[in-house]
N, C-alpha and C positions, 0 to 999 in steps of 0.2 A: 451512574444514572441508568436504570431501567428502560426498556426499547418504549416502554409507557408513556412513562417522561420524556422523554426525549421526543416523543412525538407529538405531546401536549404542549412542550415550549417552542419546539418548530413552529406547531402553527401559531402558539402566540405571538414568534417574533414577525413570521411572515406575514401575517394581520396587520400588524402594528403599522408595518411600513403600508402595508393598502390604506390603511386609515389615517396616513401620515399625506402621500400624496395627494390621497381625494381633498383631505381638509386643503392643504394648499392649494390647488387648483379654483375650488370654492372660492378660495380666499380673494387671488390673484384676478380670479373671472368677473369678480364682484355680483352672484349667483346672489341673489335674496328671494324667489321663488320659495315660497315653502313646499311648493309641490315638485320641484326639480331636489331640492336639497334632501328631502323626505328620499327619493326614488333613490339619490346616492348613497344614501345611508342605508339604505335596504339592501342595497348590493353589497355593501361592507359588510352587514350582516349574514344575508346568504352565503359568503363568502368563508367569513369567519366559523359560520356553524358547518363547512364544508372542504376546509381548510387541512384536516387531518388527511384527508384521503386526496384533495386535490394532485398534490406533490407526483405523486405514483399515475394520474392519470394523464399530466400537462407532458406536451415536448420536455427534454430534459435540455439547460440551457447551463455551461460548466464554469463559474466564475472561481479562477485560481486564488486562494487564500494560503495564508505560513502552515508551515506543517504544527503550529504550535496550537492553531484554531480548530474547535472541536466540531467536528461533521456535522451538518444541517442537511436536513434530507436524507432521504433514502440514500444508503453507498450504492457504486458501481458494485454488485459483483459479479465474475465473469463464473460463469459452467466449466463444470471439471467436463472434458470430452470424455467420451465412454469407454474407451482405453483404459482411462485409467479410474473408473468408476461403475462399471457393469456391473458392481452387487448393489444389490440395494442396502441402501444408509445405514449405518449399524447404531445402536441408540448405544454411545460409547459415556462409557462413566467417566467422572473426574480424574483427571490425572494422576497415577499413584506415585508418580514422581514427584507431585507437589504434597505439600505438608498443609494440612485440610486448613484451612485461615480460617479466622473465626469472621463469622457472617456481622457484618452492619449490621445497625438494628434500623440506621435511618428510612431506607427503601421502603421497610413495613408501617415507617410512622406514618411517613408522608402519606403513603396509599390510603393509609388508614383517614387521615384528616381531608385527603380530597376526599374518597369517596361518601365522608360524613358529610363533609358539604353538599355533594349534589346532592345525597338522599335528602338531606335536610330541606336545598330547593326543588328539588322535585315534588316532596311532601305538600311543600305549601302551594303549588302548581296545580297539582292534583287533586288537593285539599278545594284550591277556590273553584275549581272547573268543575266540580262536584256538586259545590253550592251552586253555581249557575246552571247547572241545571235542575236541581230540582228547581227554582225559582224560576226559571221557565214553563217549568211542567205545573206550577202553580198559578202561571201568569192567565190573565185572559186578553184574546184578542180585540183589537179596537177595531170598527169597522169605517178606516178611511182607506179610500178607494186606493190601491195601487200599491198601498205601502203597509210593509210587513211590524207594524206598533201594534204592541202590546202593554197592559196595565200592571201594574204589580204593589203590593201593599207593603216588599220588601224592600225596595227601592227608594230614594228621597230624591234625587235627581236622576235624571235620562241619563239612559245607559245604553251602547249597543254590545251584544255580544254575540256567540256562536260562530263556528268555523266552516261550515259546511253552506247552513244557512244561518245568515246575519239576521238578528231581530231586534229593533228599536222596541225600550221597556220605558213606559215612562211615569211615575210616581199617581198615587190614586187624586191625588187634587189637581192634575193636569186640566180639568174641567173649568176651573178658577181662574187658570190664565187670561189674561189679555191676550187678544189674536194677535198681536206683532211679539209675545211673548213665543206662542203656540207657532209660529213659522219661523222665529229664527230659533228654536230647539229642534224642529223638524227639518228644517234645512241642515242645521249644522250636522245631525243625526246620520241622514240619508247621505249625505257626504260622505261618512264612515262608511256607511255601507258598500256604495260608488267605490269604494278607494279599498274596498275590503281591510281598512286598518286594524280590524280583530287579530287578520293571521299574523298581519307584520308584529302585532301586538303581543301576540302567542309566542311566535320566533323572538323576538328577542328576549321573552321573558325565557324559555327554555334555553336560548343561547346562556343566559347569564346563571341557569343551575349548571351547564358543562363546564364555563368559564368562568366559576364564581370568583375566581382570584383574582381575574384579570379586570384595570380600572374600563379598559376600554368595554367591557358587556354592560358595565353598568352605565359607563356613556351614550352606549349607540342604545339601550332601552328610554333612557332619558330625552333624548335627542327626537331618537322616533314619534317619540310621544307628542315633543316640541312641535316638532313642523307637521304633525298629522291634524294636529290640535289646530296650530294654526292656517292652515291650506284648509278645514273645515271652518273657522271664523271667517274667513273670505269670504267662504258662502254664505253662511247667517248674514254677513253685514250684506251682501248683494240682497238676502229675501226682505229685511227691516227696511235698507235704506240710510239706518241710523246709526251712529257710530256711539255716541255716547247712550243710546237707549239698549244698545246691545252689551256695553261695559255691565248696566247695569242688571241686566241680566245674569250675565255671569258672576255679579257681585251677589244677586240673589240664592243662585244657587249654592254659593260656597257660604252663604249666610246659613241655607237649609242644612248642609251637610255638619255646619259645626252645631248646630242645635242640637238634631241629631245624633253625631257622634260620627257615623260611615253614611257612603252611601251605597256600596254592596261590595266585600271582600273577595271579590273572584275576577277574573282574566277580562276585560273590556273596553272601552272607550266608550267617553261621554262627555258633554258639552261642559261639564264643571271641571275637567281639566286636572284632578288632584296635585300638586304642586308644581302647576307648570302657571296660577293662574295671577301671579303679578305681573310676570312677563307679556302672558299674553294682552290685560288689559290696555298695559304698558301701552305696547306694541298697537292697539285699538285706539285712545286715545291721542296717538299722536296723529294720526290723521292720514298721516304719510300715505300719496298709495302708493303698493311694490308692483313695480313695472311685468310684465309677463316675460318669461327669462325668451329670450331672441334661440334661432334654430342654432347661430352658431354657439352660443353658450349650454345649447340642449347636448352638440354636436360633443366638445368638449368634455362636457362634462362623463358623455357613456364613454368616449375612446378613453379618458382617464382612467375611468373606472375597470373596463375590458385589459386596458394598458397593465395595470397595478396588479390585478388580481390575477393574471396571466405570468406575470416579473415574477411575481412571491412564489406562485404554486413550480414555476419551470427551473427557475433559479437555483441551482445546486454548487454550496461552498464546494470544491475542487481541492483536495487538498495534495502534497505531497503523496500521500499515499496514493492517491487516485491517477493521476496524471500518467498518459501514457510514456514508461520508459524509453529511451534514445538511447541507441547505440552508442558507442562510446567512441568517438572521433580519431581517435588513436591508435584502437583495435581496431577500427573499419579499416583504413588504411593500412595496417600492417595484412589483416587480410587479403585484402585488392593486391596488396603488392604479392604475397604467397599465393597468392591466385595466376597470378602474373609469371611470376619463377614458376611455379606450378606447370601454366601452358609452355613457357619456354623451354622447361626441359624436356615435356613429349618431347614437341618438335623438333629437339636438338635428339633425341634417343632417336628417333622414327625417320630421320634424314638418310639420303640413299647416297654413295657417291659422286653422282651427277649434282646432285644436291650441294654437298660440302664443296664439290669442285667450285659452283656458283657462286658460292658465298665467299670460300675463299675469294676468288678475282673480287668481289664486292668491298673485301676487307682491304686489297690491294689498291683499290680506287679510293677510299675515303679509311684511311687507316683510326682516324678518331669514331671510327662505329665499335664503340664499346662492346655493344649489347649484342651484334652480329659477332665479335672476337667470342662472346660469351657463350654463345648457343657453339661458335664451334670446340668449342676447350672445352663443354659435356658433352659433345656428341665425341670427342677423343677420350676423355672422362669413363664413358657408358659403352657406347657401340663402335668405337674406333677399331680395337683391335681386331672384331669381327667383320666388317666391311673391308679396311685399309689394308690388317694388318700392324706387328710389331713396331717394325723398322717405319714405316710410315706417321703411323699412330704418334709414335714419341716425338719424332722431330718437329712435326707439325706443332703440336701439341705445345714443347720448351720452346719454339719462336714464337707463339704467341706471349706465353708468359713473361720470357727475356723483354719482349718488348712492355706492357704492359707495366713491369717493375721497372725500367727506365722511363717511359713516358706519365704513368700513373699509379706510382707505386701504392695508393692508399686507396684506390678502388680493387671492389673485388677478386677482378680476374688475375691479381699479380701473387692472390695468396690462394689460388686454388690449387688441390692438392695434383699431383700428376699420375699420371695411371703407369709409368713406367718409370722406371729409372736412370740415368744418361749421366753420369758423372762428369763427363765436359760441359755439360749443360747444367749441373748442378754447378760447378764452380766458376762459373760465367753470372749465374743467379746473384751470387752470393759477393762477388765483385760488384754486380750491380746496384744490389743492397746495400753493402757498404755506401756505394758515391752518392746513392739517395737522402741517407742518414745521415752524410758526412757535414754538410754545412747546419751551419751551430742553432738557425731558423727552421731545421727542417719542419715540413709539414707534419705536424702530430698526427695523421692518419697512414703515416707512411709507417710510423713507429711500433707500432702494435702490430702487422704481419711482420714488421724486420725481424723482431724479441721472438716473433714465434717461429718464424724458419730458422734464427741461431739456437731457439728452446732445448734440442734437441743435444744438437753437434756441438756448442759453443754455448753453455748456460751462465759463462762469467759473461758472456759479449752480452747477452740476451738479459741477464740484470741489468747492466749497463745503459741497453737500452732502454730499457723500462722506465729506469729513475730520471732520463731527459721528456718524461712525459708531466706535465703540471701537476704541483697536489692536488688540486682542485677539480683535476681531472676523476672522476668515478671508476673510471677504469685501472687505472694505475694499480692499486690494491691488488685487484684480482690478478692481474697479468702477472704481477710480483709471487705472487700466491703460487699461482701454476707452475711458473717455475721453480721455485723453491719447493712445491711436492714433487717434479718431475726430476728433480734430483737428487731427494731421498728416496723414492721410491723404485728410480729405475736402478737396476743392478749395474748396470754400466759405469752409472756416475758416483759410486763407493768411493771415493776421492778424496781429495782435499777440497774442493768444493762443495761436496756434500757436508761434510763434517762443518766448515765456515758458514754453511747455511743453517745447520741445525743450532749452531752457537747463536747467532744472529735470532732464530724465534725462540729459544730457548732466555734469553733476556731481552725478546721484545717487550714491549705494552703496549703492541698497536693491536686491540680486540680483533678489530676490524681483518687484519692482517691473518691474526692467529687461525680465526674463525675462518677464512678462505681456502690458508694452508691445511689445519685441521679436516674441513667438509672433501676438499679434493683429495687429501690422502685415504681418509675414511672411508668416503662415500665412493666416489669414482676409483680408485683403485687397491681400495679395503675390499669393500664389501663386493661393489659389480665386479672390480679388478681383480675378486679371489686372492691378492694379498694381505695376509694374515696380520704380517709387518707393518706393510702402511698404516692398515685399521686401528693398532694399537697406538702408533705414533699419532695420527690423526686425533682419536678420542682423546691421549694428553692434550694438543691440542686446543680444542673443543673445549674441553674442561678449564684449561686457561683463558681463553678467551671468555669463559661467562664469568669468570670468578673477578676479569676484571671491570665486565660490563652484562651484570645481569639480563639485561635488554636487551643484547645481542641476536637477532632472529639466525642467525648464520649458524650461531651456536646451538642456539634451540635444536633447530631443525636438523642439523646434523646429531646431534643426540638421542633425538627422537628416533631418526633413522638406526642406528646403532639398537638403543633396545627395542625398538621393534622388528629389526633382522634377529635381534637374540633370543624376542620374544618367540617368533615363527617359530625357528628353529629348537625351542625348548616348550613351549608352551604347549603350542598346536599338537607335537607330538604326543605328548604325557596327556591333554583331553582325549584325541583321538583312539589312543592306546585303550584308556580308560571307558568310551560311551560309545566311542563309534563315528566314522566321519559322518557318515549318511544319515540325514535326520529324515527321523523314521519312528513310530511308536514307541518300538523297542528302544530304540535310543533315548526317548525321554523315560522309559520306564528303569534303564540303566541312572540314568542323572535322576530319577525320585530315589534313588536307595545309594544316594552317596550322603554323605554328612553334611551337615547345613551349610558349612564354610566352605566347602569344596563346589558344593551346588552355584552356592553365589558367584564363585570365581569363573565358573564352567557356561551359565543359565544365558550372559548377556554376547557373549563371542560366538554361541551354539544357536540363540537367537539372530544374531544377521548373519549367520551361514543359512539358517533355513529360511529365511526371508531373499536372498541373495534365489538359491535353487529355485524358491518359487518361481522368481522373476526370470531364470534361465529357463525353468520348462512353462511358462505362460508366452512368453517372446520367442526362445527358438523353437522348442516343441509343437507350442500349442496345446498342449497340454494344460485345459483350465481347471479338468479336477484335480492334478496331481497339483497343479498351482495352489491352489485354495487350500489344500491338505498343507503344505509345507508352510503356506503365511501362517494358517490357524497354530500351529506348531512352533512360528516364532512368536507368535501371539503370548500363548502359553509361557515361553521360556520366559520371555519379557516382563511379563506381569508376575509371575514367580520372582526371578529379578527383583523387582523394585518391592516385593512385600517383604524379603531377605533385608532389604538396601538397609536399614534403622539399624539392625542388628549387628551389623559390618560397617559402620559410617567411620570408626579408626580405619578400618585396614587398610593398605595401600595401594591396594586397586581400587577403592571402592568408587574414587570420579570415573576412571575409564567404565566398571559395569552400570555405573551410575547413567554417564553420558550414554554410551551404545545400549541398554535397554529403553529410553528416552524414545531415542530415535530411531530404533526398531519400531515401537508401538507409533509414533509419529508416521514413519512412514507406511503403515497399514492403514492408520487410519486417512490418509491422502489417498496413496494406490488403491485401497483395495475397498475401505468403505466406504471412501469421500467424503469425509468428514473434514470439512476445514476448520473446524472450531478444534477438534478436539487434537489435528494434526498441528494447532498454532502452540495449545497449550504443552504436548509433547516440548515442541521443538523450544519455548524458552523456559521449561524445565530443565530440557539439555545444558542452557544456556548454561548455567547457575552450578556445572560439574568442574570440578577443579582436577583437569584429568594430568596423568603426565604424558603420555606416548602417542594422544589422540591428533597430533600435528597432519598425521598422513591417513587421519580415520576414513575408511570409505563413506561414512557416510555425513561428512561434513558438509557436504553442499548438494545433496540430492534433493533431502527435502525442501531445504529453500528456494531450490530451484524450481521445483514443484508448486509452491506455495505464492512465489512471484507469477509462477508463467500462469496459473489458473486460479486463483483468489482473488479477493479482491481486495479493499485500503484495510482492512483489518489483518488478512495476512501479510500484506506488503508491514505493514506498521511492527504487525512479530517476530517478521526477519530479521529488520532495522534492528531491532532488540535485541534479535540472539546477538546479530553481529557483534554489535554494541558491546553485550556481553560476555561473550564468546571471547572477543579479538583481544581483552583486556590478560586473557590467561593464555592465547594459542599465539606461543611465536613462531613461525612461519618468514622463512628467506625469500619465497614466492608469492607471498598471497597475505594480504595486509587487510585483515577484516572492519578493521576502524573507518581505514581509507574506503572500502566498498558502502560501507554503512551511510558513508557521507554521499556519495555517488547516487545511494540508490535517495536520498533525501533530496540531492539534488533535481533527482527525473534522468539518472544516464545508469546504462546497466552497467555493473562490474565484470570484469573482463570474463570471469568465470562463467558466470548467469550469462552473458552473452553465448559465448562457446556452447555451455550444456544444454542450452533453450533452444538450440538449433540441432541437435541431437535427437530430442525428444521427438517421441513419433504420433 
């Protein structure tokens, strides 16, 4: 739907409800004034014909609806700060990432048919207001005192019109009347004029060429007409007196009119009522008189009307998208607490002697003060041996833990590391450990630092442990996992242990398992570890674990890491060698004189390096020309990039330059042009890349980040989407895009958006 439309069915639905409540109220109030019901209707009118633009002027008033329900109103959207938007807007073209869709043709019909309709009533509007005035300019004045009648040979019955000035026209045989004829046509006349009912007459006709589809323009013209008509018969029948001599009046007139045929095709009111005039006799005839509506029904009826037309214009559907995100309850806390370790360890580093003396005696007096045991085991940890001393430092230091592991072996302090070594104190530990573990109920929180201080020295005692922890437990796995890399990997453990462990994963089929042992050999002590061995043992591994659980994110992710260490180290160098690290003219003038296929492979990794540099010398430099030269530069590579992309859609990079030129051009156009339109469409182009290696892309979550913290329900709604999108082909051990996708649907940020939105400057 067009911002057109969309704005044309706004106001019709939020009319509808104005003209929903006033009717009930009317109803309820038992309102039969025709001159209160008439005033209500006019308001509904005015309203209606002002209804487009109200929205945007009223208080904004946020009623939460499903994120399934389509936006009414005007969206929130929030301002890009000028950080990240100091150039002015760049008039950005359609995404060359997307594949050009072929255009609706609906949009153009529809346009097309409203706007034949208004012309059409406009025509006839313009058409009659044209005839009434020449027939004024042909009319001649009547000379009764006071009042603005005029004669006209075009005429067959009294008619008032004009908008500025009202003028009563009344038929050339007006002379022929009967005077109780000649005063309730002039009564009824002058009443129109009194009530100015031309303009409301004008407005609703013009309301119903804007709103020609809508039944309600053609009702509240109708209506108006009704109680204008009849709040002017009041008056006739008060100047006659006579009720059935005034019917018959009116019966006259519409006798003259059908003789005739018209009695003048243009914008007016007049006492013959054009088909409102059964009702009204009706209504004459019964005699009834209608009471004058009381102050409190006057009272009611405006606050309804003020009420209704106030609700509709301020009233904005709220949807998911819109609603202000919540921290995430989970991540605050673990914050608060890291805030918390955070301050404790200062204080525990920055304590003076006199200081630990106090504490200690503190700890002596209330030995269950954990957290006082804790600040001193860092300050032995950190600054111990510089204030204390060696021989100090240690002792202190293994009688806290000693105790700690016999009193609360499954709190922290029993598994903190020691900053010295004490071998009588090491096997005092380890005694202890044992008689913790010993009893067949031990507490599961004692078990996990037991397995890891035997991990080491004793990796059969430390399986052991491990497997007395529940399957159900989440942790078990992993703890299992470390050990068993810790003792293929360490050279120590070359063993019969080691061997019995690598039998044991070597006919697992526990994924789960595989993938643990696999990413910790790999990853922690492949690749960071500089073991060449593990790295290899690991990727078997890895590759077992997905082959027996495609879904496996452990596995993913560890694979991803692997070719993308092989990638750096192979790739990066052979570009570099080739173009140049430094993106620089010359550097792209190198990559235009490479072969197509080379370019393409080169254009999208050379594009978020020059995009990256900008952002380093705009933020640390200050540097905003050299900034602007380097985005325009990834600009370039990017857009090159994806005109390449068709030509290469086999190759097997083609999702990663696919995804990364995407989101290069996405994020220019966020940072640097402030385009959120055009940074939404980037980013679920990305979407829709079937990349392999992009697990650890840098730029997987900047722009969303970007796009949540300063957009507004239409970027939030594109994110959901990439997620959505995204999360179905990106497995990830840490970062679960389906889950965040739901989070942000829900109104709570994901853990990441949380962290990188408090980053942001």
């Amino acid at each position: 739907m067009t911002p057109f439309f969309r704005v044309l069915m706004d106001a019709s639905i939020r009319i509808s409800l104005v003209a929903l409540a006033v009717a009930i109220v009317l109803l309820l109030a038992r309102v039969r004034s025709s001159s209160v019901r008439h005033r209500a209707w006019l308001a509904v009118l005015c309203a209606m014909l002002s209804m487009p633009v109200l929205p945007h002027l009223a208080p904004r008033v946020n009623i939460p609806v499903p994120a399934g329900a389509g936006p009414v109103g005007s969206p929130i959207v929030s301002e890009v700060p000028a950080d990240l938007s100091s150039l002015p807007v760049a008039a950005t073209a359609a995404s060359p990432g997307h594949a050009a869709a072929p255009i609706a043709p609906w949009p153009a019909i529809f346009l097309a048919l409203y706007a034949a309709g208004v012309a059409a009533f406009l025509y006839r509007l313009l058409a009659g207001w044209l005839l009434a005035r020449r027939v004024l300019a042909a009319s001649r004045r009547i000379s009764i005192p006071n009042l603005p009648v005029y004669e006209s040979p075009q005429v067959s019955t009294p008619l008032t019109i004009g908008l500025a000035a009202q003028k009563i026209l009344l038929p050339m045989d007006w002379r022929e009347w009967p005077e109780d004829k000649l005063r309730a046509v002039l009564a009824h006349e002058l009443a129109h004029v009194q009530r100015r009912d031309t303009i409301s007459s004008f407005g609703a006709h013009l309301n119903r060429c804007f709103f020609w589809f809508h039944p309600l323009a053609w009702w509240l013209e109708g209506q108006l007409a009704l109680t204008a008509e009849q709040a002017c018969d009041d008056a006739a029948v008060r100047a006659i007196g006579e009720r059935r001599r005034y019917a018959e009046v009116l019966l006259d007139m519409a006798e003259t009119v059908r003789r005739r045929g018209n009695r003048l095709a243009c914008p007016g009111v007049g006492v013959e009522g054009t088909g409102l005039l059964g009702r009204r006799i009706d209504r004459i005839l019964r005699g009834a008189s209608v009471p004058a509506a009381s102050r409190a029904q006057k009272a009611l009826v405006a606050l309804t009307c003020a009420a209704a037309i106030f609700g509709a214009a301020a009233c904005r559907q709220q949807s998911v998208y819109s609603v202000q995100l919540k921290p995430d309850p989970q991540y605050t806390a673990t914050l608060a607490k890291q805030k918390a370790d955070a301050d404790l360890n200062r204080a525990a580093r920055e304590m003076d002697a006199r200081q630990v003396a106090d504490l200690e005696a503190l700890v002596r007096q209330n030995p269950e003060d954990l957290e006082a045991r804790r600040k001193l085991m860092i300050f032995y940890q950190t600054s111990g041996r510089r204030v204390l001393g060696d021989q100090k430092t240690a002792t202190a230091f293994w009688s806290h833990k000693l105790w700690c592991i016999q009193h609360h072996p499954g709190d922290q302090c029993a598994s903190m590391t020691e900053p010295l070594s004490d071998p009588a104190a090491y096997q005092k530990a380890k005694q202890l450990w044992l008689a913790a573990i010993q009893p067949k109920e031990a507490d599961p929180r004692a078990l996990i630092p037991a397995a890891m201080f035997f991990k080491a020295t004793d990796p059969q005692l430390a399986e052991r442990i491990a497997l007395r922890l529940p399957t159900t437990d989440g942790r078990r796995t992993g703890l299992l996992a470390r050990i068993y890399a810790s003792a293929l990997a360490d050279s120590a453990s070359r063993g019969p242990y080691a061997q019995e462990v690598s039998q044991k994963l070597e006919g697992s089929q526990d994924a789960t398992l595989l993938a643990d042992a696999g990413f910790d050999l790999s990853i922690r002590r492949g690749i960071n570890g500089k073991n060449p061995g593990a790295s290899a043992l690991g990727l078997r591994y890895l590759q077992r674990a997905l082959a027996l659980d495609p879904n496996s994110a452990e596995a993913h992710d560890g694979l991803a890491r692997i070719r993308q260490q092989d990638f750096y180290t192979q790739f990066y160098q052979r570009m570099y060698q080739t173009v140049g690290q430094k993106p620089s003219e010359t550097q792209y003038q190198k990559v235009s004189a490479l072969p197509a296929n080379q370019r393409f492979e080169f254009l999208p990794y050379l594009a978020e390096n020059a995009y990256t540099r900008g952002d380093m010398l705009d933020y640390y430099n200050h540097d905003r020309a050299g900034a602007r030269q380097a985005w325009e530069l990834a600009r370039r590579y990017a857009q090159e990039a994806l005109r390449l992309a068709p030509r290469f859609s086999s190759a097997a990079n083609y999702g990663n330059c696919f995804y990364k030129a995407n989101m290069t051009l996405g994020m220019l156009a966020m940072r640097v042009d402030g385009n959120r339109k055009a940074a939404r469409e980037y980013l679920l182009a990305a979407s829709t890349a079937h990349t392999t290696d992009n697990s650890v892309a840098p730029f997987t979550f900047k722009l969303p980040v970007l796009l949540l913290k300063y957009g507004g329900p239409g970027e939030r709604k594109a994110v959901i989407e990439f997620l959505e999108t995204y999360g179905k082909t990106l497995h990830r051990k840490d970062l679960d895009l389906l889950l965040a996708a739901k989070q942000l649907r829900q109104g709570t940020m994901p853990l990441w958006y949380q962290y990188q939105s408090a980053q942001l400057r």
